[in-house]
C-alpha positions in Angstrom: -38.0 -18.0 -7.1 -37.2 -16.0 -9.9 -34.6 -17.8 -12.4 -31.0 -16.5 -12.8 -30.6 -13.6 -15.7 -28.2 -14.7 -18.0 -25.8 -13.2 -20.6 -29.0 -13.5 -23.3 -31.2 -11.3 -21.3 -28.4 -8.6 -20.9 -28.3 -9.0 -24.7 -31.4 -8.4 -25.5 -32.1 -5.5 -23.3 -28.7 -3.8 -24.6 -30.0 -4.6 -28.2 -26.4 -6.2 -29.2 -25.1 -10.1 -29.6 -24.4 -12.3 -26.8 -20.6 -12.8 -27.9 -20.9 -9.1 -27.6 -22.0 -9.3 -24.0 -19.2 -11.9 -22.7 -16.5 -9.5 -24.5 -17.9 -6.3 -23.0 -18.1 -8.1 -19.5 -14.3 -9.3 -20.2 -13.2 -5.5 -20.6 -12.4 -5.7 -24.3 -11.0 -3.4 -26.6 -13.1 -4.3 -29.2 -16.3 -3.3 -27.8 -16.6 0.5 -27.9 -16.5 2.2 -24.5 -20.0 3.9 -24.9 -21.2 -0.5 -25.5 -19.5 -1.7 -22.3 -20.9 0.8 -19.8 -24.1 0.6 -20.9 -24.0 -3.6 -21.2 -22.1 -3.1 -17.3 -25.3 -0.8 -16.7 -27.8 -3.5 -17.8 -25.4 -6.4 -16.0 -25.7 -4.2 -12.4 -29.5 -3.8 -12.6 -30.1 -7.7 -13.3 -27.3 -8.4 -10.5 -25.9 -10.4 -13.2 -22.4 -12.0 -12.0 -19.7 -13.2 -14.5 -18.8 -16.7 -13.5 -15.4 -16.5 -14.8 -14.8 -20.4 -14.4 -17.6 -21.4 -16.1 -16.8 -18.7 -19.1 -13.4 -19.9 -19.3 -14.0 -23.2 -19.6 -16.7 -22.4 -22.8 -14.0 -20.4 -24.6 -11.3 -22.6 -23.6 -9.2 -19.4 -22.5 -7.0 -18.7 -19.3 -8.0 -14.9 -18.6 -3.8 -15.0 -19.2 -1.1 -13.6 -20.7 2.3 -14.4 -21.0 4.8 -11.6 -20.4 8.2 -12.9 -22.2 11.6 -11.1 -21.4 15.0 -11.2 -23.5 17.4 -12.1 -20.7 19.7 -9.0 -21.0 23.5 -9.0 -19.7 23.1 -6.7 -16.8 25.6 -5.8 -13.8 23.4 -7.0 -11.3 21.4 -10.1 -11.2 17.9 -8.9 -12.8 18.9 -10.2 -16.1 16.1 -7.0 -17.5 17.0 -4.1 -19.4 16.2 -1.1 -16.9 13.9 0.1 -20.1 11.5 -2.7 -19.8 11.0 -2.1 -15.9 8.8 0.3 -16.2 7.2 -1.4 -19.4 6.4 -3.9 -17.2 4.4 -2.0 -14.8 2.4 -0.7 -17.4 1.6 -4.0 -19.5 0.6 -5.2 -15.7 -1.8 -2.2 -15.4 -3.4 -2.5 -19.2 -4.0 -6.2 -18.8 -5.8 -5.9 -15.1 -7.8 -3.5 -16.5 -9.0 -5.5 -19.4 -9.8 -8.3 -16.5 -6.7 -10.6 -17.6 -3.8 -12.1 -15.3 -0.1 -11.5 -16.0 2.4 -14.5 -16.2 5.8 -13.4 -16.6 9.0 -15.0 -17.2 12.4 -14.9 -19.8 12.3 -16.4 -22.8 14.0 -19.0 -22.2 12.8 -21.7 -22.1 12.4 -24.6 -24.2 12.0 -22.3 -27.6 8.4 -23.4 -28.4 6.4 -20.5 -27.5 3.1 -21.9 -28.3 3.5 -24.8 -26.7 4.4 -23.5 -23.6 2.1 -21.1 -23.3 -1.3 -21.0 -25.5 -1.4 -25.5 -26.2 -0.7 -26.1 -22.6 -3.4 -23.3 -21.8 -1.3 -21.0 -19.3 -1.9 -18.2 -21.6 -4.0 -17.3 -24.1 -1.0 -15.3 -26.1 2.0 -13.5 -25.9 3.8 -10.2 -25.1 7.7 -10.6 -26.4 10.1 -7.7 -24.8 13.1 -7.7 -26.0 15.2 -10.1 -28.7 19.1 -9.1 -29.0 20.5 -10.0 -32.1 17.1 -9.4 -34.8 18.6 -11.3 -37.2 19.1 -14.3 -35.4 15.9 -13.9 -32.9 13.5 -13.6 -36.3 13.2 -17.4 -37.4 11.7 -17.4 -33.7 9.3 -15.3 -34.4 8.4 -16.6 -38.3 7.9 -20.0 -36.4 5.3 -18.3 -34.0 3.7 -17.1 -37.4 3.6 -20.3 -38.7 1.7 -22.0 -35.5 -0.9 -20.0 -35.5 0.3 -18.0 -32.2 -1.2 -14.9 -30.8 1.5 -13.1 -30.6 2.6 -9.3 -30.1 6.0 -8.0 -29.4 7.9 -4.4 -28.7 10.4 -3.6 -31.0 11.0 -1.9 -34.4 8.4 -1.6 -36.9 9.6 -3.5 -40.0 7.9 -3.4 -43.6 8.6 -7.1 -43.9 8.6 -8.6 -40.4 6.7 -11.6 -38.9 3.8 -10.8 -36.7 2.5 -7.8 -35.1 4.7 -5.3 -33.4 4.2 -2.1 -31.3 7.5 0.6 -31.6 8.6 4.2 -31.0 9.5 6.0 -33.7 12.8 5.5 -33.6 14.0 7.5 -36.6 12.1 10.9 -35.0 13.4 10.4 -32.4 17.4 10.3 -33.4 16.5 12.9 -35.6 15.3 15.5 -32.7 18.0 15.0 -30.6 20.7 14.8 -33.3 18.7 18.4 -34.6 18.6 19.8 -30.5 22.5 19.1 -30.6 23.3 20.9 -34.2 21.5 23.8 -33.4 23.2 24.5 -30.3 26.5 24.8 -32.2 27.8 21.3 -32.4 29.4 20.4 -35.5 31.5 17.2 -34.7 28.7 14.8 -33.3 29.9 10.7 -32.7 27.1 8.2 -32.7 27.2 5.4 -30.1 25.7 2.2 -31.2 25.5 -0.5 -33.9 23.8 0.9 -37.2 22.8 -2.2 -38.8 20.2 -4.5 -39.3 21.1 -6.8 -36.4 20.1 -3.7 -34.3 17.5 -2.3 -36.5 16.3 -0.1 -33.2 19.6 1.6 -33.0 20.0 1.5 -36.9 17.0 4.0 -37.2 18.2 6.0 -34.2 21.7 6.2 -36.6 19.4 7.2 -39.8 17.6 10.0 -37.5 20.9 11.5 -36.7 21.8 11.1 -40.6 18.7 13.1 -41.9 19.7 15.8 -39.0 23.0 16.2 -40.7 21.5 16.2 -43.9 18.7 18.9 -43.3 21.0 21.0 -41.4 23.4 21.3 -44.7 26.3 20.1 -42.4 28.4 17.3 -43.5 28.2 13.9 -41.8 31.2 13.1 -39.6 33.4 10.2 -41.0 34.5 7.9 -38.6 32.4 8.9 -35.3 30.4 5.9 -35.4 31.6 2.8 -32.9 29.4 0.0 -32.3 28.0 -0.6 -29.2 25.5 -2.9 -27.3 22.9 -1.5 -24.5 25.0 -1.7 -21.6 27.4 1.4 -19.6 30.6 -0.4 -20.0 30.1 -1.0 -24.0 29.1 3.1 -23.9 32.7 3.3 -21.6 34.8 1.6 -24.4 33.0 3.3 -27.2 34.6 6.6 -25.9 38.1 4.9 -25.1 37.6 3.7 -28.9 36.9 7.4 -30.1 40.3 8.4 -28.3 42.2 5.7 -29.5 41.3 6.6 -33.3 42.4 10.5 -32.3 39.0 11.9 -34.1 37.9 15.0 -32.9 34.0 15.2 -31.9 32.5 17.6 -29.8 29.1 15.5 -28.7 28.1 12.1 -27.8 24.9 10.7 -29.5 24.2 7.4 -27.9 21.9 5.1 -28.9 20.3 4.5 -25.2 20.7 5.8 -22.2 23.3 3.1 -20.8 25.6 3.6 -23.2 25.2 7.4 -22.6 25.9 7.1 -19.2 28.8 4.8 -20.1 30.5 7.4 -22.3 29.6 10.2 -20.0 32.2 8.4 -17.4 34.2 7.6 -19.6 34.6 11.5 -20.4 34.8 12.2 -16.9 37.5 10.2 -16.2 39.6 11.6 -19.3 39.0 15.0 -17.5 37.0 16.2 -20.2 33.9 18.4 -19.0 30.3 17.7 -20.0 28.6 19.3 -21.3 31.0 22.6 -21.9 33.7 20.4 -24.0 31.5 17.6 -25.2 27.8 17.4 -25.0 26.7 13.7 -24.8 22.8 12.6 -25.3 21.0 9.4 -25.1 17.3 7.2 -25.5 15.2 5.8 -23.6 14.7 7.8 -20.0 15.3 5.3 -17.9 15.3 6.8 -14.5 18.9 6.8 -13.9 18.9 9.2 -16.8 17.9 12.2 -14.4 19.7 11.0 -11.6 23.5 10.9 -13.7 25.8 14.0 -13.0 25.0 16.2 -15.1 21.3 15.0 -16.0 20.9 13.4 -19.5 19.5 14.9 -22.1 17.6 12.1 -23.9 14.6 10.8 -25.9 11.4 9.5 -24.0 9.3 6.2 -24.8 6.2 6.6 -23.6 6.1 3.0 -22.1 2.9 3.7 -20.4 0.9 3.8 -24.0 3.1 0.8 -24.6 1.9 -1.0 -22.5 -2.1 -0.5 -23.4 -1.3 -0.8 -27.1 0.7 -4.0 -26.5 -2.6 -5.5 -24.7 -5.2 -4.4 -26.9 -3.4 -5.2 -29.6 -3.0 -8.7 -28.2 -6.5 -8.7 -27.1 -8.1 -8.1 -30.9 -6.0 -11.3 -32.1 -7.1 -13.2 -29.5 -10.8 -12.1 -30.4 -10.1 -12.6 -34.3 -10.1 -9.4 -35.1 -7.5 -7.5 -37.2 -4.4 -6.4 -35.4 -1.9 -4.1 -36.8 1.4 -2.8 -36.0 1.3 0.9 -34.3 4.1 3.5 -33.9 4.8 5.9 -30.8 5.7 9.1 -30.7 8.7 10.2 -28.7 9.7 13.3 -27.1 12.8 15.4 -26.6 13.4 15.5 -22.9 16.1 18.3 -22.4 18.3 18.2 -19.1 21.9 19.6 -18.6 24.0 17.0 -20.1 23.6 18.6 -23.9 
C-alpha cells in the first residue's frame, strides 16, 4: 500500500518550505497567490488532505478569530452601530475565505482581551470594531500592546497609537463633501459632531470640512459647530441647538449618517425644506441613507475592503510577519438631500 503523501512531499515538488506548504494550505495572505495555487495544484494530484485537527494542535492555533463589538446605544435592542453591520458581513466573508472561523461578541466582558480570547485558545487574535470615547478606550488597547496580543482594530489612523489599525480617510472624505456643498453655492455650512480628540474619527471629518473652507477662499463659519454623538436623536438636538443660538446656516454637514438623518427631521419638523432651504449631508452610507426622504447625500466606506484588510492584516501578525496600518479611500455618493 502506498504510504500517505505528506506536507514534505508537496514541498519538495513545489520547490518551497514546509511552513510554506501548511500556510498556503491555510489560505494565507502571506503566500503569494501564484504559490498557493500551484502548492493546491500539487496537494490535489497527491490527494493530499489537510487534517486540520492534527495541524491545529502542532501550531497550537484555533483556525479562530475573535470579532469584538463596542456596545453602541441604539433605539432598538442590537446594541451595533448600523455601520458595523455590514462590516460584519464582510470580516465573515474575508476570514472564511482564508479557512478561519468567526467568533463574535461585544466587548464586554471581563476587560482582558488576551485572556479571553488568545490564552484560553478560542481565538488566535482580534478584530476590535468600535471604542466610544478614544481617550478613555486607549489604555485598553496600550494593555493589549503590552501582552503581546494579536490584535487589529477599525478606527482612525493615529501617528502615535497602540497597535495596528485599518481606517478611511477620514479627512478626504470631510473634505469632498464639505467641497460638493461650497461649490453648489452654500456659504453658511454647520458641522454636526464632536471635533476633538475623544472623537478623533469625527475630528478629521471636522478638519476635512476646514481645508474645504480654506481652499475655497471662503471664511469658516463661527459658531456652526455643535457636538454630537452617532446616534439620530443627538443629530435632532444638534439642529434644535443651531435654532436656539439664532445662527444662520444654509447646510448641514454631519459627521455620520445618523446624525444626518437626525437633523434632517429635525428640519422637517421646523418646516424648513431640504434640500431647497438647507442642504444637509452625512458619512458612512448606511442603508437607511438611501431610503431617508429626500435620499442623503453622503460619504461611502468601502466596508467590504475593510473587511479583507482587517483579516489579512490580522493574519500576517499571527504568522510573525510585519503588519501595518492601511488607509481607505472613500467616495462622494451624491443623492437629493445636498
Amino acid at each position: 500500500m502506498a504510504e500517505k503523501p505528506t506536507s514534505f512531499d508537496i514541498a519538495f515538488l513545489a520547490g518551497v518550505s514546509q511552513p510554506t506548504v501548511s500556510r498556503a494550505l491555510r489560505g494565507s495572505p502571506v503566500v503569494s497567490l501564484e504559490t498557493r495555487k500551484r502548492i493546491e495544484e500539487i496537494a490535489r494530484q497527491l490527494n493530499y488532505r489537510v487534517d486540520k485537527n492534527a495541524s491545529n494542535l502542532r501550531s497550537q492555533h484555533s483556525n479562530t478569530l475573535a470579532l469584538l463589538l463596542f456596545e453602541d446605544p441604539t433605539p432598538d435592542d442590537s446594541q451595533i452601530n448600523p455601520f458595523f453591520l455590514s462590516m460584519l458581513g464582510s470580516i465573515t466573508r474575508a476570514s472564511a475565505r482564508q479557512g478561519y472561523d468567526l467568533l463574535i461578541s461585544f466587548q464586554q466582558l471581563s476587560g482582558d482581551f488576551r485572556q479571553d480570547y488568545e490564552d484560553s485558545r478560542k481565538a488566535d487574535g482580534i478584530i476590535l470594531l468600535g471604542y466610544g470615547d478614544y481617550e478613555e478606550y486607549r489604555p485598553r488597547l496600550d494593555k493589549l500592546v503590552e501582552s503581546g496580543t494579536h490584535f487589529v482594530r477599525w478606527g482612525p489612523v493615529l501617528t502615535d497609537e497602540p497597535g495596528v489599525s485599518i481606517g478611511s480617510d477620514n479627512a478626504q472624505g470631510g473634505y469632498e463633501v464639505t467641497r460638493h456643498l461650497l461649490d453648489r453655492g452654500r456659504r453658511h455650512l454647520a458641522f454636526l459632531g464632536h471635533a476633538t480628540t475623544h472623537y478623533p474619527e469625527f475630528f478629521d471629518r471636522f478638519r476635512g470640512y476646514e481645508r474645504a473652507h480654506l481652499e475655497s477662499a471662503t471664511s469658516l463659519p463661527q459658531g456652526l459647530q455643535v457636538d454630537a454623538i452617532n446616534l439620530e436623536e443627538s443629530g435632532f438636538q444638534a439642529v434644535k441647538e443651531l435654532q436656539l443660538r439664532g445662527v444662520e446656516f444654509d447646510a448641514v454637514v454631519a459627521a455620520s449618517d445618523l446624525i444626518a438623518i437626525g437633523a434632517l427631521r429635525a428640519l422637517q419638523e421646523s418646516g424648513i425644506d431640504v434640500p431647497r432651504q438647507v442642504s444637509v449631508v452625512g458619512f458612512d452610507d448606511i442603508p437607511a441613507a438611501s431610503q431617508c426622504n429626500p435620499p442623503l447625500t453622503t460619504v461611502m466606506q468601502d466596508t467590504r475592503r475593510a473587511g479583507e484588510l482587517l483579516v489579512e492584516t490580522l493574519l500576517r501578525q499571527i504568522a510573525g510577519d510585519p503588519a501595518s496600518n492601511s488607509v481607505i479611500p472613500t467616495r462622494l455618493v451624491v443623492r437629493k438631500s445636498a
